[in-house]
N, C-alpha and C positions, 0 to 999 in steps of 0.2 A: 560430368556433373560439376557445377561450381560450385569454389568453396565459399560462407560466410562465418564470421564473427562475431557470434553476437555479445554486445559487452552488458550484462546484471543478467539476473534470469527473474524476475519480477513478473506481473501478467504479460505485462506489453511483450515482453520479451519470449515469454511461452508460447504466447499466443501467435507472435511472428513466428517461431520456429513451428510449430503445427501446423500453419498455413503454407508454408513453402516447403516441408519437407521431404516433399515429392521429388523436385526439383533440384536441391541445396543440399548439400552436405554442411551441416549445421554443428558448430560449436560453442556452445555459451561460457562465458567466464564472470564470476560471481565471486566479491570480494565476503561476503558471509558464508554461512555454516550451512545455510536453508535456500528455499527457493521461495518464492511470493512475494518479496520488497515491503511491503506498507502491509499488504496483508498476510500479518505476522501475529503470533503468537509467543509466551515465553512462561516459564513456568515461575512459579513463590508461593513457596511454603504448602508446595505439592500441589500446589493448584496451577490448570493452565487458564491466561491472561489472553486475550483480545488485544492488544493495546496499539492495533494499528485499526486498520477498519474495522468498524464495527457491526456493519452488513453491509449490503447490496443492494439493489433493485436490477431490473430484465426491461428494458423498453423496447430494444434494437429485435428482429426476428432471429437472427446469427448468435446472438449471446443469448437466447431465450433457447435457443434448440441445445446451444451446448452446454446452459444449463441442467435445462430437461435431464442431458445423458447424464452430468454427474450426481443430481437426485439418484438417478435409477440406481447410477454404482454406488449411494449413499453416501457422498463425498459434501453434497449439501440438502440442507433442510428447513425449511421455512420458520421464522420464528415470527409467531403470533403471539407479541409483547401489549401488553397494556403499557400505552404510551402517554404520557402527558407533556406539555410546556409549562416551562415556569417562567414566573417574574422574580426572580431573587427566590427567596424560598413558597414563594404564594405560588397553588395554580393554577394556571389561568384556560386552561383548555385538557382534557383527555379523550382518548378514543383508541377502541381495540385494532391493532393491527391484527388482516385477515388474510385467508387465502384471495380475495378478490384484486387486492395488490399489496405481492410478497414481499417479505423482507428476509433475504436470503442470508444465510451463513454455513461457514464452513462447518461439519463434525467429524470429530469432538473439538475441532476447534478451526477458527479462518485456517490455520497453514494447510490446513490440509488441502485446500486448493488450489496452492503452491505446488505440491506432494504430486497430485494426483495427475496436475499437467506437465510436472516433469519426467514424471513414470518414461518415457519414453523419448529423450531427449540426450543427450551428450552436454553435460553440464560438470566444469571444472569451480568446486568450492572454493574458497580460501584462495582467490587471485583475486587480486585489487590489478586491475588496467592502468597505469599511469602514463602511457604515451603510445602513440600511433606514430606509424613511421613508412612513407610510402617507396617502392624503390622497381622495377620493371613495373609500373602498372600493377603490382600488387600489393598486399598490405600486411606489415608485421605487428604484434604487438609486444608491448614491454610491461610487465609487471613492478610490484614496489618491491619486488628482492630481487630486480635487476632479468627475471628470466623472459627469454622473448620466444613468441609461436609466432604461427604461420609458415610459411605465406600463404594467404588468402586474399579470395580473388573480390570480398564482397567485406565490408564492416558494417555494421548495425549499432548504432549507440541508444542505452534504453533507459540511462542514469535518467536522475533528476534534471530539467533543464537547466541548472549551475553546474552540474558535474559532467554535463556532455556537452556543456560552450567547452568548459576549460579540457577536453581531449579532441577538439574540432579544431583544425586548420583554417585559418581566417578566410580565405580562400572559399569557406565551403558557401554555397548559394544559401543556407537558409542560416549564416552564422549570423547577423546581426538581429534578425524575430527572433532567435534562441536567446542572445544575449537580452533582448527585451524582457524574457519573462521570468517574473519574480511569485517566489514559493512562498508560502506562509508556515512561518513553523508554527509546534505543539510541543506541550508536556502530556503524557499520560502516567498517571498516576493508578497503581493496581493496587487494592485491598483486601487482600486475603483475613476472611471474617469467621469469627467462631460459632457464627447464628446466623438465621435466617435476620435480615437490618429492617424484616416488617416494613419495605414504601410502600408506598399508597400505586406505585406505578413499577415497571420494570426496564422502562426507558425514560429518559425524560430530555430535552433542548429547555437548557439555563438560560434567559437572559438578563444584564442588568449585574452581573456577577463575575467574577473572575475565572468563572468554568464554564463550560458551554455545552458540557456533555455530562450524565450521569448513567449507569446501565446497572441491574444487577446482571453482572456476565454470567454468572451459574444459572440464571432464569434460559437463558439458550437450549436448543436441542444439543443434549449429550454432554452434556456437561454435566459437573457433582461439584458438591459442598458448598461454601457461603461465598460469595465475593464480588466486588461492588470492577467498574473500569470508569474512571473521571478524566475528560478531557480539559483544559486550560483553553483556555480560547486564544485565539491567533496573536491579536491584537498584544494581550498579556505573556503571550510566551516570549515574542516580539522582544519589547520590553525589558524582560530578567531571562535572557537566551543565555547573559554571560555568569549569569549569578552563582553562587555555592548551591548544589543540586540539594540537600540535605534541606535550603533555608527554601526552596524552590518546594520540595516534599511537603515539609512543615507548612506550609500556608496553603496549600494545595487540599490537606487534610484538616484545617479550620476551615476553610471555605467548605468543603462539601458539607463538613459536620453543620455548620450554620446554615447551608441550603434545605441541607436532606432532614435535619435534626437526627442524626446517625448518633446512638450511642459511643466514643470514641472509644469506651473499654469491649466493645466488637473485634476491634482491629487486632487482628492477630499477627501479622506481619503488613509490610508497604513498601514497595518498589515504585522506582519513577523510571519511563524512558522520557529523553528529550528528541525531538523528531526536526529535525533542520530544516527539511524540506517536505512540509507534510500533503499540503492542498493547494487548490487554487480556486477562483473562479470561472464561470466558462470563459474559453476564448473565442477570441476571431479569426484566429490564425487556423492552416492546414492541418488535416489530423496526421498528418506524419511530415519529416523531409527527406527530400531522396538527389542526389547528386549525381548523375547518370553517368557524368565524365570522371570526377572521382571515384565513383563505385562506396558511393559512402551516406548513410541515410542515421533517421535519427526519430524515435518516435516517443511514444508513452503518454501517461492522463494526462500529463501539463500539456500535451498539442490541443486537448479539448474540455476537460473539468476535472478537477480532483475525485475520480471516482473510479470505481473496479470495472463497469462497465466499460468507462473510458479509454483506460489501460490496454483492455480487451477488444476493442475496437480498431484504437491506433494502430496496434504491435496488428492486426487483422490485415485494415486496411493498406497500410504499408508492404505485407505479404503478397497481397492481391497488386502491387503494381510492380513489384520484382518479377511476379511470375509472368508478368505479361511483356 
């Protein structure tokens, strides 16, 4: 059986390792504490946060059936949000999300999708990958406190597309489309709340503002207490990427207060993550890359749209051409 490497354990990355693990003796290495990448979750003031993806949708047949299974094991559950758009804080459009076309989330919270497709997987936490090093035809790797595995006969790279140009070999066939594509960061801002914040909606798409996202996150299946998840919008995060996170927080929570008209003496606690590399648009590029003379590929949402299904697809479809 041949050995691979897989470097993050993110969807793409699970999702490869399920798809070939017939085949492959499978190792993922994962510089966090969790598994799921973007779709993450994190706790404040006892309350667990969203603050990566915020659902899903199912269009493909393959992500729809393996959906299907993780509903059954209760792993996800459809959240039928009353949703609206706004213009600034006016708004301009609502309508009930239904079972007719879902909007999936993890419970009790996104990670748990991470959780449940790594059940079964060989996944080393707390290794950050910082160098590939090839030597008979095989491949080692070296982490940032210098320790090295392998050798393995297959590597998989699943980072972000700027995190997996910079541990690829110029050499590699799809190295200059990888170096082409650029990610769009985000702030997410969590607000742990003492009361129900009364919106009018339980989801809402900002335009015209300096956030693009509004949720209450406790409105979700399985979740408790009060608390709001606010996106920044790309453009803006862009922007003040380098700024004091604190001053970053602060306007983050005037802006939604002026969107949403939020009481501000709600706010019981507030955390911000900063997301470097959060989304993209679709592409045109391959949903994965694969290097046959190197024995070295490279997949995840950035080959196709910033999205879970994407992730899901790539890290799929890149499986289905190893195995062949």
């Amino acid at each position: 059986m041949k050995s691979i490497a897989i470097v993050g354990a993110g969807i793409s990355a699970l999702s490869l390792a399920r798809q070939i693990q017939s085949q492959f003796s499978c190792q993922l290495f994962e510089k966090s504490a969790a598994p799921g990448g973007r779709v993450a979750s994190r706790t404040v003031a006892e309350q667990r946060f969203d603050h990566g993806a915020q659902f899903f949708t199912a269009r493909t047949p393959a992500f729809k059936a393996y959906i299907r299974q993780l509903m059954a094991e209760g792993y996800v559950a459809d959240w039928q949000a009353h949703f609206a758009e706004l213009d600034g804080n006016v708004i301009t459009a609502s309508r009930q999300w239904d079972e007719e076309f879902p909007h999936y989330v993890g419970v009790p919270d996104m990670a748990a999708i991470g959780r449940a497709m790594a059940k079964t997987q060989a996944v080393q936490f707390g290794t950050e990958i910082v160098e590939l090093h090839r030597e008979d035809k095989c491949w080692q790797l070296i982490d940032s406190a210098g320790e090295t595995y392998g050798p393995f006969d297959w590597v998989a790279l699943t980072l972000p597309a700027p995190q997996t140009r910079a541990l690829l070999p110029s050499q590699f066939s799809g190295f200059e489309a990888i170096s082409a594509t650029e990610m769009k960061p985000c702030y997410a801002l969590m607000l742990s709340l003492k009361a129900d914040p009364d919106l009018p909606y339980q989801a809402a798409l900002v335009k015209n503002a300096d956030i693009s996202w509004v949720s209450v996150n406790s409105s979700k299946p399985g979740r408790q207490g009060h608390s709001l998840l606010v996106h920044a919008t790309n453009n803006w995060a862009r922007q003040h990427l380098n700024d004091d996170i604190e001053c970053v927080k602060r306007h983050m929570i005037d802006t939604v207060v002026a969107v949403t008209g939020l009481d501000p003496q709600l706010i019981e606690a507030a955390d911000i993550k900063r997301w470097v590399y959060a989304n993209l648009p679709k592409q045109e590029q391959p949903a994965f890359y694969l290097d046959h003379e190197l024995q070295l590929a490279a997949c995840g949402d950035w080959c196709i749209k910033g999205r879970v299904e994407s992730a899901f697809n790539s890290g799929m479809k890149l499986g289905q051409a190893l195995m062949q």
